[in-house]
N, CA and C atoms as a LAMMPS dump frame, in Angstrom:
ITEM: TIMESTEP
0
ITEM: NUMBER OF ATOMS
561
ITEM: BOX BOUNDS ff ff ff
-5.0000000000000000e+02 5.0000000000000000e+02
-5.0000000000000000e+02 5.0000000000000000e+02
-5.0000000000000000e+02 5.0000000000000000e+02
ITEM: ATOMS id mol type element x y z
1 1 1 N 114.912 44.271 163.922
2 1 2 C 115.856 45.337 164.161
3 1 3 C 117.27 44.747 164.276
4 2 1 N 118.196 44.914 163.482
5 2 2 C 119.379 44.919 163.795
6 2 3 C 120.346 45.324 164.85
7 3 1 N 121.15 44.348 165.654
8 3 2 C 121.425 44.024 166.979
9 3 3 C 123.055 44.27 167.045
10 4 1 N 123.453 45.187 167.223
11 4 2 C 124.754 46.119 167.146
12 4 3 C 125.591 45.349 167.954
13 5 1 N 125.377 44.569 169.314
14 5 2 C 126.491 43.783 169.776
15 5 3 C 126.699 42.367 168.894
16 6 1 N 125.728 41.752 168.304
17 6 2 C 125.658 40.578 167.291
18 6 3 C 126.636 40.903 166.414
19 7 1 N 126.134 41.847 165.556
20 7 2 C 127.156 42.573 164.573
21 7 3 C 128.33 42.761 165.083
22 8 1 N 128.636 43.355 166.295
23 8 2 C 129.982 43.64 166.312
24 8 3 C 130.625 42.392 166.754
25 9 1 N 130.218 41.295 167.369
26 9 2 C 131.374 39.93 167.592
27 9 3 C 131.386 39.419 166.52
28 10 1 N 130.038 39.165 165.871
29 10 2 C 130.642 38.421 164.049
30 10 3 C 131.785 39.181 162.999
31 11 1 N 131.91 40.428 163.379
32 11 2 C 132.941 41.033 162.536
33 11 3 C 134.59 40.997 163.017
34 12 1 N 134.192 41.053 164.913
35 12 2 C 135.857 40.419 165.338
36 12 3 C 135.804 38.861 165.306
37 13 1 N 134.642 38.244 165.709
38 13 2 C 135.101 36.904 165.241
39 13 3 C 135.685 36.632 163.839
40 14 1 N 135.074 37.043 162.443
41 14 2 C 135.624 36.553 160.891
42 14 3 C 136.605 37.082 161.478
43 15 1 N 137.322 38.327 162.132
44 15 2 C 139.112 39.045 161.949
45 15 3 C 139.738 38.076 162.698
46 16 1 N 139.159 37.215 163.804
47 16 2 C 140.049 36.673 164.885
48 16 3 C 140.164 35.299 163.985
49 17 1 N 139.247 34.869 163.078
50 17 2 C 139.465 33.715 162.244
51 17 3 C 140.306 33.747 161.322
52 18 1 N 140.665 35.257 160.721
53 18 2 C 141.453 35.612 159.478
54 18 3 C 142.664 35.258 159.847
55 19 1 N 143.224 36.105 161.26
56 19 2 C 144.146 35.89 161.45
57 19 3 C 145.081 34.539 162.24
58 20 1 N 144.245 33.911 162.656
59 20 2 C 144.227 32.539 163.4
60 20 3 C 145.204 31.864 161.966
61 21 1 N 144.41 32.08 161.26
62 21 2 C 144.943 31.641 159.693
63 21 3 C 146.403 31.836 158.982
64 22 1 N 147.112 33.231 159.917
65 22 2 C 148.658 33.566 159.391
66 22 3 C 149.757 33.338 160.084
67 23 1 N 150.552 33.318 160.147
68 23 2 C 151.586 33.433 161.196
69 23 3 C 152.396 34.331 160.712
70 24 1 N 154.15 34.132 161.004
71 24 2 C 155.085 34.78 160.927
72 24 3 C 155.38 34.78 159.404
73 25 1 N 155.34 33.633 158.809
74 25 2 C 155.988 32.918 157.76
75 25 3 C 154.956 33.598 156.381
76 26 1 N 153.827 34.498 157.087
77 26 2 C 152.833 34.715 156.144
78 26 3 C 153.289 35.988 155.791
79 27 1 N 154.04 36.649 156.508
80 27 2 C 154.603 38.64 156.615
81 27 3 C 156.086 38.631 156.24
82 28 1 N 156.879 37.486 156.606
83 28 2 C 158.075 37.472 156.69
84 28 3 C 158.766 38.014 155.129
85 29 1 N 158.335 37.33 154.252
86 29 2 C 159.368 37.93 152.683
87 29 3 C 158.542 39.702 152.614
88 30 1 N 157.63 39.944 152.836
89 30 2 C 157.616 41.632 152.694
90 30 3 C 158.451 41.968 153.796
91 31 1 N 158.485 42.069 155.372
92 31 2 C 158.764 42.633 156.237
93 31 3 C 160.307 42.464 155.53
94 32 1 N 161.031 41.846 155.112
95 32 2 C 162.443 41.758 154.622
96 32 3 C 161.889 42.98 153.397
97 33 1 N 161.183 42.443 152.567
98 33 2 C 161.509 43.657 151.309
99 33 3 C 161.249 45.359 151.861
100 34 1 N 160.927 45.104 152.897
101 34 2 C 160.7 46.641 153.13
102 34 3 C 161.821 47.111 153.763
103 35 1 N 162.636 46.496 154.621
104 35 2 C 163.466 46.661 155.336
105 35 3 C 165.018 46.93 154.417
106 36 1 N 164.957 46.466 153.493
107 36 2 C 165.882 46.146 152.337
108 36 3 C 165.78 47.765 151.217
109 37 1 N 163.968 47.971 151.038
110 37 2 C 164.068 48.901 150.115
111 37 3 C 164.686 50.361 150.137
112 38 1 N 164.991 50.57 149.349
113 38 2 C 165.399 51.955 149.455
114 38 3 C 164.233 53.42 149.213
115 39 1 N 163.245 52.754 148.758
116 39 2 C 162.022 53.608 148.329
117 39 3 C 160.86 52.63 148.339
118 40 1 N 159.991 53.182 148.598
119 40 2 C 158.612 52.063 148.825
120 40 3 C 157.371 52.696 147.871
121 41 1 N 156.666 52.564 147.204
122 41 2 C 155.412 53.062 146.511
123 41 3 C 154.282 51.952 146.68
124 42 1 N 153.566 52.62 147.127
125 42 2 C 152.469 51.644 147.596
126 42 3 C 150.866 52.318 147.063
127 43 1 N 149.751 51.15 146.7
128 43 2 C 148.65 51.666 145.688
129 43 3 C 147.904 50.232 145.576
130 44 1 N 146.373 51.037 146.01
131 44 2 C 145.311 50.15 145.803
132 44 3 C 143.91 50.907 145.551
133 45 1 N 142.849 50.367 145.265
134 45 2 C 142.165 51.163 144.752
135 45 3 C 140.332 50.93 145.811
136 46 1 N 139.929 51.975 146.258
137 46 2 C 138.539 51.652 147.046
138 46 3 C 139.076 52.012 148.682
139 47 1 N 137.999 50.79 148.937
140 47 2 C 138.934 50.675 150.762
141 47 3 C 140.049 49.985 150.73
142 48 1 N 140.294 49.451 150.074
143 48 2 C 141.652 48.77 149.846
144 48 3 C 142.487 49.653 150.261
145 49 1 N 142.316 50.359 148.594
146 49 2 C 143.246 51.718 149.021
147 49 3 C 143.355 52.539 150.068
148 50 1 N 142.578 52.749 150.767
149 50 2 C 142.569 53.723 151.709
150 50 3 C 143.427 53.176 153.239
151 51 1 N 143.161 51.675 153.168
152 51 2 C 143.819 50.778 154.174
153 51 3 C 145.518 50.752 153.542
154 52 1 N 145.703 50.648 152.479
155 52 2 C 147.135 50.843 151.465
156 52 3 C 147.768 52.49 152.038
157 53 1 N 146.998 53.434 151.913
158 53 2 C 147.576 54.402 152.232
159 53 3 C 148.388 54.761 153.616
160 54 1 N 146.924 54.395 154.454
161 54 2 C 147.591 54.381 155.73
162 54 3 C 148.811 53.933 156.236
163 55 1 N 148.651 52.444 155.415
164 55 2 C 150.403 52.296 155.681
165 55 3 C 150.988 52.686 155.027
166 56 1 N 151.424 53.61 154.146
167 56 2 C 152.502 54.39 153.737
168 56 3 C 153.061 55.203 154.551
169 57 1 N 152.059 55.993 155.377
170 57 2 C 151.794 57.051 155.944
171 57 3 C 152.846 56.409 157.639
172 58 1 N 152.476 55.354 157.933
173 58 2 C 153.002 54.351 158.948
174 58 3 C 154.787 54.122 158.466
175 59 1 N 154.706 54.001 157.362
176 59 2 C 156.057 53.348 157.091
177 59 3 C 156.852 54.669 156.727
178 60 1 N 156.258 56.064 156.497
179 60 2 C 156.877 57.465 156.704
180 60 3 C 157.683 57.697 158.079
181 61 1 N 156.351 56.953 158.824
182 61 2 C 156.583 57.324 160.443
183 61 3 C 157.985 56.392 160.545
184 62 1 N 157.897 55.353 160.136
185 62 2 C 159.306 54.246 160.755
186 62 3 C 160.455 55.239 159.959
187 63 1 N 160.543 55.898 159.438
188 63 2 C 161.646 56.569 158.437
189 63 3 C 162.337 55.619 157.287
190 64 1 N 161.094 54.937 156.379
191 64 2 C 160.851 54.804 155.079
192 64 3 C 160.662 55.89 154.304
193 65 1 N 161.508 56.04 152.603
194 65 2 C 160.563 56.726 152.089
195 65 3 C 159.715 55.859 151.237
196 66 1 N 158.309 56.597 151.565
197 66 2 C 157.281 55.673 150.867
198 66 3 C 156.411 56.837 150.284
199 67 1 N 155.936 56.137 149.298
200 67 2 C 155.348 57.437 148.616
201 67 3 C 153.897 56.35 148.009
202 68 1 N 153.036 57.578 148.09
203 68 2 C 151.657 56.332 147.785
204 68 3 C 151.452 57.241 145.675
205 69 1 N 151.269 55.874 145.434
206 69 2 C 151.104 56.116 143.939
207 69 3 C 150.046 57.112 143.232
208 70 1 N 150.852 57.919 142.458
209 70 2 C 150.159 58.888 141.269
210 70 3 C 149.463 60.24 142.631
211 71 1 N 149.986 60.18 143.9
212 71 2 C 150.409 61.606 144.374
213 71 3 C 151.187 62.333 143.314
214 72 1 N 151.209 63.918 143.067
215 72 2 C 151.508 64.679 142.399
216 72 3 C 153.265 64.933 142.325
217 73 1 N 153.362 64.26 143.683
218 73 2 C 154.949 64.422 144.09
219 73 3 C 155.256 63.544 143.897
220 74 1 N 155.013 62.266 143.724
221 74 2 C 155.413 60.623 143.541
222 74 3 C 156.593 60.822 142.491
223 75 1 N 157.958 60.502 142.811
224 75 2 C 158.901 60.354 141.824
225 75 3 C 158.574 59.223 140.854
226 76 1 N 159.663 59.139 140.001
227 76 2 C 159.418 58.01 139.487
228 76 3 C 160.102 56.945 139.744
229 77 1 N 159.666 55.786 139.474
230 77 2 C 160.166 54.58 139.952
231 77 3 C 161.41 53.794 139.306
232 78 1 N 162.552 53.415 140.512
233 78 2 C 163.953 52.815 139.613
234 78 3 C 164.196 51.259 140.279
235 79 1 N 165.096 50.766 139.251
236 79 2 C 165.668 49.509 139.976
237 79 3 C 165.836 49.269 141.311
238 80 1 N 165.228 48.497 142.22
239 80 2 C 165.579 48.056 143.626
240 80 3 C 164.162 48.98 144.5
241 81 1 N 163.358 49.106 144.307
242 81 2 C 161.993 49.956 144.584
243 81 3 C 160.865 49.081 144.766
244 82 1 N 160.688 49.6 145.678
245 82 2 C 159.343 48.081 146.402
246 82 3 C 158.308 48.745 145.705
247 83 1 N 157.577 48.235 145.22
248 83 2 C 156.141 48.184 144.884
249 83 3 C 154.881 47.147 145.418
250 84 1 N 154.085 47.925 146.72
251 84 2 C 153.284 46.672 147.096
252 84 3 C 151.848 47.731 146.613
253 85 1 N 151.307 46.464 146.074
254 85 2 C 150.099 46.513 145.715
255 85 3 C 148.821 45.654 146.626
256 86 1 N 147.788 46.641 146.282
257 86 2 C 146.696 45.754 147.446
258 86 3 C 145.758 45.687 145.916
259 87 1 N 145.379 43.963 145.673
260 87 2 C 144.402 43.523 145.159
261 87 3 C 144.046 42.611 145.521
262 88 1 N 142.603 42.57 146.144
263 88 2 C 142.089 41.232 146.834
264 88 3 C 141.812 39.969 145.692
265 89 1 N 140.997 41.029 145.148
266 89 2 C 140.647 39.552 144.287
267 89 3 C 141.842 39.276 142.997
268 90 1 N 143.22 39.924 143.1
269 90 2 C 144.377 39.906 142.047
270 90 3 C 143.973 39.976 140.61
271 91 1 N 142.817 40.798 140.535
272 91 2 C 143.007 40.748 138.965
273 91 3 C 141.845 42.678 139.073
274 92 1 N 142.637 43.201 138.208
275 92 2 C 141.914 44.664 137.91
276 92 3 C 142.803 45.158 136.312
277 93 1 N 142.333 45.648 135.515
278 93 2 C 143.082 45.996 134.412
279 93 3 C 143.728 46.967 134.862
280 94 1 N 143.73 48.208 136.15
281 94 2 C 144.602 49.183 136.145
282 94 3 C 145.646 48.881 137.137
283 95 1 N 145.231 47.917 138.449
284 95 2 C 146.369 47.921 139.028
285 95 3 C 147.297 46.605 137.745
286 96 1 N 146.848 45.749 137.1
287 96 2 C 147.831 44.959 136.217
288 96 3 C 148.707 45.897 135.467
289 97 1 N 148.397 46.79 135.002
290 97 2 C 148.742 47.865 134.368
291 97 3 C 150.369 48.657 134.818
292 98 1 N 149.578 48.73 136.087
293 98 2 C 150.62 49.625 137.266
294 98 3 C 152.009 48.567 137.714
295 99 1 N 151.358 47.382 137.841
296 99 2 C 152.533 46.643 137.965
297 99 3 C 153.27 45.963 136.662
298 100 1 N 152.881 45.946 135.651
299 100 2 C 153.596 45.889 134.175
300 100 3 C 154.573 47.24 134.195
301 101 1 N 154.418 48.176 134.565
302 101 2 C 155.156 49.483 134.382
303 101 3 C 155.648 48.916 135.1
304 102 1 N 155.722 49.188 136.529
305 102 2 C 156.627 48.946 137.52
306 102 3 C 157.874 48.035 137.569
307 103 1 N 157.2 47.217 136.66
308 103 2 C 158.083 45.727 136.615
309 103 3 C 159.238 46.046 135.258
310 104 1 N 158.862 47.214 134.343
311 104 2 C 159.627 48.01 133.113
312 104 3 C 160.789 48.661 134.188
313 105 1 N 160.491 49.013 135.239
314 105 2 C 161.581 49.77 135.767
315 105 3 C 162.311 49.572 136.778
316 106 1 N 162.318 47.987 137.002
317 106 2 C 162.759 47.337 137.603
318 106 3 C 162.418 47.261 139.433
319 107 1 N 161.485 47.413 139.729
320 107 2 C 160.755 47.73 140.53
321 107 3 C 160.749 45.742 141.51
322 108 1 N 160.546 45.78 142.691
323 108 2 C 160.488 44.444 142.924
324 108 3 C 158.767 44.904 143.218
325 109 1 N 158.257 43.681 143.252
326 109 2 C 156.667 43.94 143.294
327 109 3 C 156.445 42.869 144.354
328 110 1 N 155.007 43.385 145.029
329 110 2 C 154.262 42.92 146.294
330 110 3 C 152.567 43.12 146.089
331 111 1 N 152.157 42.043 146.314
332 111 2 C 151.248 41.824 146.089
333 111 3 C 150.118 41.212 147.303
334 112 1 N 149.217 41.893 147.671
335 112 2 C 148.472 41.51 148.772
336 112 3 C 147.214 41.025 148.401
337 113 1 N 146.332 40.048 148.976
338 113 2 C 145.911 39.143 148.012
339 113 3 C 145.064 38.125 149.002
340 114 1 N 143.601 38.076 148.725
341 114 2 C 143.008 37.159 149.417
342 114 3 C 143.375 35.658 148.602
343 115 1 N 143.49 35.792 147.395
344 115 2 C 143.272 34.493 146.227
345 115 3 C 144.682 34.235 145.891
346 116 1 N 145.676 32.85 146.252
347 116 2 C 147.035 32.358 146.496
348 116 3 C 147.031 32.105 144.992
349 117 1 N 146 31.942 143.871
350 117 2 C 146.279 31.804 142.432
351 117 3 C 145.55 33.126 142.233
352 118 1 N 146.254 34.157 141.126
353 118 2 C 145.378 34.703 140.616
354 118 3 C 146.796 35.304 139.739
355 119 1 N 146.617 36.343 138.219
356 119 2 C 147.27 36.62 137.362
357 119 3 C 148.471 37.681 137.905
358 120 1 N 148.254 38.337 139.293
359 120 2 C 148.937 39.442 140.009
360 120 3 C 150.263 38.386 141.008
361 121 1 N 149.747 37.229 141.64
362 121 2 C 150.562 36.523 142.377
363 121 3 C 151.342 35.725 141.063
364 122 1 N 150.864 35.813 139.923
365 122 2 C 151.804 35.266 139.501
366 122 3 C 153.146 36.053 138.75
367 123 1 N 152.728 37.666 138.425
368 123 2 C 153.627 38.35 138.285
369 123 3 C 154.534 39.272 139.331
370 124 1 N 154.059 38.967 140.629
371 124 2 C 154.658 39.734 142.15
372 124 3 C 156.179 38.874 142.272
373 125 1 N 156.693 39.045 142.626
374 125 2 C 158.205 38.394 143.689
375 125 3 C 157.549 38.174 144.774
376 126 1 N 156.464 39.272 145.446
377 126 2 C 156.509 38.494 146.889
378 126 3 C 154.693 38.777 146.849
379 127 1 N 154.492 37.601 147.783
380 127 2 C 153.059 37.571 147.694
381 127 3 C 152.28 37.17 148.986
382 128 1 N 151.259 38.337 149.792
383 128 2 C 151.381 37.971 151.202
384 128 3 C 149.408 38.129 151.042
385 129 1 N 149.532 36.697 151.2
386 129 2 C 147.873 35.824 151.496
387 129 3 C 147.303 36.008 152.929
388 130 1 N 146.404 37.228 152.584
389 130 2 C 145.529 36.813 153.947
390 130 3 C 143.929 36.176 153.627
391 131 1 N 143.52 35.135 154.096
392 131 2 C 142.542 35.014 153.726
393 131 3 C 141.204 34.992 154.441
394 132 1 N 140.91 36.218 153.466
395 132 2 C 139.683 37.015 154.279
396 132 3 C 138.986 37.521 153.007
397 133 1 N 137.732 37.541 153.065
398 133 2 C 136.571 37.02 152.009
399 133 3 C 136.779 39.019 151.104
400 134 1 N 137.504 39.257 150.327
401 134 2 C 137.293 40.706 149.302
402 134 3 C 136.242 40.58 148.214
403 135 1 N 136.042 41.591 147.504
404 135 2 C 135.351 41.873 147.073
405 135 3 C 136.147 41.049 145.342
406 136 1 N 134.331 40.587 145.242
407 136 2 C 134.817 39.234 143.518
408 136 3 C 135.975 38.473 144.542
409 137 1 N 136.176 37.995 145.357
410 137 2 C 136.568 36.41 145.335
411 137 3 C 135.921 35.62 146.583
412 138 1 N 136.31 33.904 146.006
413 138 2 C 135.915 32.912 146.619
414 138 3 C 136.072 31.709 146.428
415 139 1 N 136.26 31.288 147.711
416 139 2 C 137.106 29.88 147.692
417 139 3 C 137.127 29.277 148.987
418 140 1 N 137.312 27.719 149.607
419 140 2 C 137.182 27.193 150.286
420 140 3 C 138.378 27.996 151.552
421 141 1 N 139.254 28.386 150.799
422 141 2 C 140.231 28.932 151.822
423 141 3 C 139.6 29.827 152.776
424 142 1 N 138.798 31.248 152.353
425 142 2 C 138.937 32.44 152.879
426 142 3 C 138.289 32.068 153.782
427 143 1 N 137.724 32.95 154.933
428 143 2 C 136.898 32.917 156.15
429 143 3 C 135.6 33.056 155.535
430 144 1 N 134.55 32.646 155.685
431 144 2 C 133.255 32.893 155.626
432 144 3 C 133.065 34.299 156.16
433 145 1 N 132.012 35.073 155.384
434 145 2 C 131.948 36.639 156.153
435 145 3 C 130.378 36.397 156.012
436 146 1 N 129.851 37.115 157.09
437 146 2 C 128.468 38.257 156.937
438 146 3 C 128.089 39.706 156.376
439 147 1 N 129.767 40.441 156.035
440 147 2 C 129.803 41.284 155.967
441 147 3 C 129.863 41.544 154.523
442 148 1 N 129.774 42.948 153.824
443 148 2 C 129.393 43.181 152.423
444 148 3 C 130.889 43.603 151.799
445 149 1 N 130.283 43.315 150.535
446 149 2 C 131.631 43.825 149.244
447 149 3 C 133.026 43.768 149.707
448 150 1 N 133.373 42.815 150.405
449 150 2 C 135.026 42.796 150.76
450 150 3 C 135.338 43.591 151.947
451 151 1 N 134.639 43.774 152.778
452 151 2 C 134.75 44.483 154.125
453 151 3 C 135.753 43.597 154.903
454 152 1 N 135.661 42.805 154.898
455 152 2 C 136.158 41.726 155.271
456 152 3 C 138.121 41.902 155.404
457 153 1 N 138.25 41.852 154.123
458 153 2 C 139.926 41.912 153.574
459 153 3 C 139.697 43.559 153.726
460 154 1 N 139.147 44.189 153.653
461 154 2 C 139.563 45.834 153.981
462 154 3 C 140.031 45.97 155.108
463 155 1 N 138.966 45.249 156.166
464 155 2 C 139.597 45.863 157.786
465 155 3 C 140.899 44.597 157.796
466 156 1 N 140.489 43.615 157.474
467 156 2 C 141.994 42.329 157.834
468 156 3 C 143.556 43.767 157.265
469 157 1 N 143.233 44.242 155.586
470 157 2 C 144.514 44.701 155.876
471 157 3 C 144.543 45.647 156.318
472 158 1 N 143.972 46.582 156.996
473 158 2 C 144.405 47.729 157.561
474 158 3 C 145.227 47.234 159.232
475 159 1 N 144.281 46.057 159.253
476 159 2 C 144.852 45.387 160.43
477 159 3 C 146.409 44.798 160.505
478 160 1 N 146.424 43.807 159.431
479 160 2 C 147.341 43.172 158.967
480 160 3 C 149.042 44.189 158.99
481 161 1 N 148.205 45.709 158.414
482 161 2 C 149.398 46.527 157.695
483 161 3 C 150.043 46.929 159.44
484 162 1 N 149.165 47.462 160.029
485 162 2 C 149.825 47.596 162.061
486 162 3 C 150.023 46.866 162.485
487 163 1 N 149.836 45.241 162.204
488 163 2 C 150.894 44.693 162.892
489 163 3 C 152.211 44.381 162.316
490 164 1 N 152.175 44.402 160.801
491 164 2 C 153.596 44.846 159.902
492 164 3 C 154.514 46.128 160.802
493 165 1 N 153.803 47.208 160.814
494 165 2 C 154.53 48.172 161.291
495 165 3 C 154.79 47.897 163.234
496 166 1 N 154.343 47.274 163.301
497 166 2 C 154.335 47.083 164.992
498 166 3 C 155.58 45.763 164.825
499 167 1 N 155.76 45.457 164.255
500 167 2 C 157.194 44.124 164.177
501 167 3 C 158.457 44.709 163.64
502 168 1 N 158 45.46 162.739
503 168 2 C 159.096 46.948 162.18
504 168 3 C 159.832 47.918 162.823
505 169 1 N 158.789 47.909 163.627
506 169 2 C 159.329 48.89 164.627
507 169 3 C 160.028 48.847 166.15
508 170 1 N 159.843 47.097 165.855
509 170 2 C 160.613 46.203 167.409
510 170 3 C 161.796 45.827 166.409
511 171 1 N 161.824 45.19 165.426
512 171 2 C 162.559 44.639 164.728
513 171 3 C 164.179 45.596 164.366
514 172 1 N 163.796 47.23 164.004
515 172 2 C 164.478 47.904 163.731
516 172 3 C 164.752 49.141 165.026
517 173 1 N 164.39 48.257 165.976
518 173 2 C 164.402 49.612 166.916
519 173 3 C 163.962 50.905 167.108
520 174 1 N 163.122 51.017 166.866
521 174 2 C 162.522 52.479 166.597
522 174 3 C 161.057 52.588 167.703
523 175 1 N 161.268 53.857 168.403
524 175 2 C 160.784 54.283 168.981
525 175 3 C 159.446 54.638 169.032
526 176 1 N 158.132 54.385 170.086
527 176 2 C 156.935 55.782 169.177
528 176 3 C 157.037 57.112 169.39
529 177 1 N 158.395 57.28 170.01
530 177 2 C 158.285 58.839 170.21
531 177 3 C 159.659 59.336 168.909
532 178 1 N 160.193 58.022 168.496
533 178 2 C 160.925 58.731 167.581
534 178 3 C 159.977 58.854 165.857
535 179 1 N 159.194 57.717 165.892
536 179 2 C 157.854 58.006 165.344
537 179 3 C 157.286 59.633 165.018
538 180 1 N 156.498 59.546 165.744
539 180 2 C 156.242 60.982 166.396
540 180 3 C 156.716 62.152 165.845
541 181 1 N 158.338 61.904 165.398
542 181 2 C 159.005 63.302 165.555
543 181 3 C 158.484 63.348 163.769
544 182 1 N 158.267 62.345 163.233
545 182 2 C 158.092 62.376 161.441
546 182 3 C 156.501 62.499 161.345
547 183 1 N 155.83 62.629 162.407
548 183 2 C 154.409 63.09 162.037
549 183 3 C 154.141 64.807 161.525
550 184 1 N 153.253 64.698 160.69
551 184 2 C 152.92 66.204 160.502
552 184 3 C 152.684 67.253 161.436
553 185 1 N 153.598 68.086 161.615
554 185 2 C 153.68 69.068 162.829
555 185 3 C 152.77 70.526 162.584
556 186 1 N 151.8 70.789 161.533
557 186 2 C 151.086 71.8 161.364
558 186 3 C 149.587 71.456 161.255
559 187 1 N 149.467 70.538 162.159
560 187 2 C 148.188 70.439 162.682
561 187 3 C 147.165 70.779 163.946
């Protein structure tokens, strides 16, 4: 029978190992490109994505505009426009795709990324390595996991992305109650 407190310290232990692994110097060139951008579009695909969204949704709250990609309302993208992308293992034909456009419209690109070589870090400007075991990659770097299909780098960035916004929000002064006031009020 499977042993639910076992399970649950091996899954904060791999996160407490992931992050043991980053420091300041690992967030620092995005936390500048975000702070800098004038528009943010952000897009990943799976749980990835869904951990990608949330922080959009976070960086709404700091009073970014961020818009998560191929929403119906998503403008289109111009010179000086952050584009961060979540690909663990840096290689997919549609997000390569998305950032070839992006990069047509002068877009600066971000790239999140268990694998420090892969075909996406080499076309990003900025490239922020956490290494934590995703789905298709592997290498002496990442943390060893127990856990399945990239669970691993899913919860690291959803993790990763709140403490981005938790340094953002000391960094730029901003409040959680001024937060707050940019949450959806018809709920």
């Amino acid at each position: 029978m499977a042993d639910f407190n076992k399970l649950s310290e091996t899954v904060v232990s791999e996160l407490g190992e992931v992050f043991s692994r980053m420091d300041d110097t690992s967030v620092r060139p995005l936390l500048e490109a975000i702070k800098k951008a004038p528009r943010i579009f952000l897009f990943g695909l799976g749980r990835e994505g869904l951990s990608t969204k949330s922080f959009a949704m976070r960086l709404m709250h700091l009073g970014k505009e961020s818009h998560w990609m191929f929403d119906d309302t998503t403008p289109a993208i111009q010179k000086g426009d952050l584009v961060i992308i979540s690909c663990g293992c840096g290689n997919n034909a549609i997000m390569g795709h998305v950032m070839e456009e992006a990069r047509k419209h002068g877009a600066i690109l971000a790239h999140m990324s268990a694998m420090p070589s892969n075909p996406f870090a080499d076309m990003a400007d900025i490239v922020t390595m956490m290494p934590a075991t995703s789905f298709h990659s592997s290498g002496d770097h990442l943390v060893p996991t127990k856990q399945l299909m990239g669970n691993q780098f899913e919860q690291g960035l959803m993790l990763l992305f709140d403490i981005i916004v938790m340094m953002l929000q000391e960094e730029l002064g901003i409040t959680a109650e001024e937060m707050e006031t940019r949450h959806r009020n018809v709920e």
